[in-house]
C-alpha positions as CSV (number, residue, x, y, z in Angstrom):
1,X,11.1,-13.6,-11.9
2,X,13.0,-10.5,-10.7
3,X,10.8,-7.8,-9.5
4,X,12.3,-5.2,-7.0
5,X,10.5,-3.1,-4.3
6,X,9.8,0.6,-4.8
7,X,11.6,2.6,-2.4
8,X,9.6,5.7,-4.2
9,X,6.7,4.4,-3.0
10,X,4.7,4.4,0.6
11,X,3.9,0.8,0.7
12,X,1.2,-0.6,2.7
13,X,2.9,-3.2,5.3
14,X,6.1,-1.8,5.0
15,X,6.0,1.9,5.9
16,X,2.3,1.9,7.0
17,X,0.2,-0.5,9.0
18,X,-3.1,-1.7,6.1
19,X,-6.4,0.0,8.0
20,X,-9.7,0.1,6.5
21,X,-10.3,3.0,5.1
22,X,-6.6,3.6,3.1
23,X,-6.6,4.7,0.2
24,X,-4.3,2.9,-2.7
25,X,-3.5,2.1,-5.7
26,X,-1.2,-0.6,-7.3
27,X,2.8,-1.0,-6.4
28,X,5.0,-1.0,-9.8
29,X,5.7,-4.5,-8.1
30,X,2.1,-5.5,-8.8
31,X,1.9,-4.3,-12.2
32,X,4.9,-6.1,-13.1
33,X,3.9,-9.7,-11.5
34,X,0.6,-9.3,-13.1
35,X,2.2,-8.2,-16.4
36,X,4.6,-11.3,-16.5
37,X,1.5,-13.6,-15.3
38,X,-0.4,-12.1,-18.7
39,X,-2.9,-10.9,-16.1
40,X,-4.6,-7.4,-16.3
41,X,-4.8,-4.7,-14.4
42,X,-8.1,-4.5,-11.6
43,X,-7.9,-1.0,-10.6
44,X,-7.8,0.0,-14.4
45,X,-4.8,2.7,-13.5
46,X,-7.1,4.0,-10.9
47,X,-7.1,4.0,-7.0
48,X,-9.0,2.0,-4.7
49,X,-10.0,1.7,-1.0
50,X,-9.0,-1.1,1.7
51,X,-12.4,-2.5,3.1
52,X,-10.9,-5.5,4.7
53,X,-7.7,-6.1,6.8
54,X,-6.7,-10.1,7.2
55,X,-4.4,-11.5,9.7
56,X,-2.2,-13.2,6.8
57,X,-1.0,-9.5,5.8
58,X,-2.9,-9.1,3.0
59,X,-6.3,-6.7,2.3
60,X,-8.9,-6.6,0.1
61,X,-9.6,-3.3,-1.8
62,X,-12.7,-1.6,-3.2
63,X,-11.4,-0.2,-7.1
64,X,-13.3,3.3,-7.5
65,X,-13.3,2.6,-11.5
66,X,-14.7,-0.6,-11.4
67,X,-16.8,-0.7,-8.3
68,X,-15.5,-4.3,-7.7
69,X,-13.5,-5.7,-4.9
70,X,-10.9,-8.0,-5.1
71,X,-9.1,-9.8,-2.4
72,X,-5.8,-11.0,-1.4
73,X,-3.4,-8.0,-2.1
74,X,0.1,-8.9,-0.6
75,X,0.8,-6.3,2.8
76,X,4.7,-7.4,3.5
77,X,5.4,-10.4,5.9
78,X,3.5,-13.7,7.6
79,X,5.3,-16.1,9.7
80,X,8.5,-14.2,9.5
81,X,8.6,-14.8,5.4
82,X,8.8,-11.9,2.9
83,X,5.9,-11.5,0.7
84,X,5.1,-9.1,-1.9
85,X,4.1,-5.6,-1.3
86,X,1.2,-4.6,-3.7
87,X,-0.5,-1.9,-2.2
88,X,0.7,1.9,-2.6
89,X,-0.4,4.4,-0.2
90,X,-2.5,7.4,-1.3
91,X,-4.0,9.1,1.8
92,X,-5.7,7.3,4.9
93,X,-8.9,7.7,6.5
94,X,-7.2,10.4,8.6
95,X,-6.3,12.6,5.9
96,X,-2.8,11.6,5.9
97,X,-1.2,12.3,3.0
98,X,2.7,10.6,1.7
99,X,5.4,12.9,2.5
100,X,6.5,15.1,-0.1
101,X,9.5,18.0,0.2
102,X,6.8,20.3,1.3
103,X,5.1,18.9,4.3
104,X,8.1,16.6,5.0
105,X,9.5,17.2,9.1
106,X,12.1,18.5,8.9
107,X,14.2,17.3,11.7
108,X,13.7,13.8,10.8
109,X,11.5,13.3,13.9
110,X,7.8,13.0,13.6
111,X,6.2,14.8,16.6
112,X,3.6,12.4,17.6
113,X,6.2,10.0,17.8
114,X,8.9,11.6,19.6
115,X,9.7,10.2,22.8
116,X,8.8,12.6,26.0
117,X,11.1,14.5,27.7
């Protein structure tokens, strides 16, 4: 099984903390596990919401085309082992929206994170 991680991608775990609320849609990661597993796709190409955060790094997620949730997404690491990433970022409930090379800082620093001076 050789599946990469996206470095195209804003994954949940690894460049954003899962919160309830987030919404996501499926890693090329998870498409191609689920592929080679013969297993289908839940969020039927759409996106979906986080509606529950575990302590095991992993979330479950309202789909918006199916109206179902489904649990257990992989979110990064647990007990200092590497697990999958299967959550994309979209926006969160904060209106946050991925980078892009128009509302990207320029510097390189974010602001609210900057240390004081």
């Amino acid at each position: 099984m050789s599946v990469s991680v996206s470095t195209s991608e804003r994954l949940v775990g690894r460049d954003s903390q899962p919160r309830v609320g987030m919404t996501v849609k499926l890693t090329e990661q998870a498409l191609e596990r689920r592929a080679e597993n013969g297993r289908s796709d839940p969020s039927k190409g759409g996106t979906g919401v986080i509606v529950k955060c575990h302590p095991n790094w992993t979330c479950d997620v309202m789909w918006h085309n199916t109206k179902r949730v489904r649990v257990g997404y992989a979110c990064g690491t647990a007990a200092g082992k590497v697990r999958a990433f299967h959550l994309a970022v979209i926006s969160d409930e904060f209106g946050e929206r991925p980078p892009t090379e128009w509302n990207r800082c320029k510097t390189g620093v974010i602001p609210s994170r900057a240390p004081y001076v």
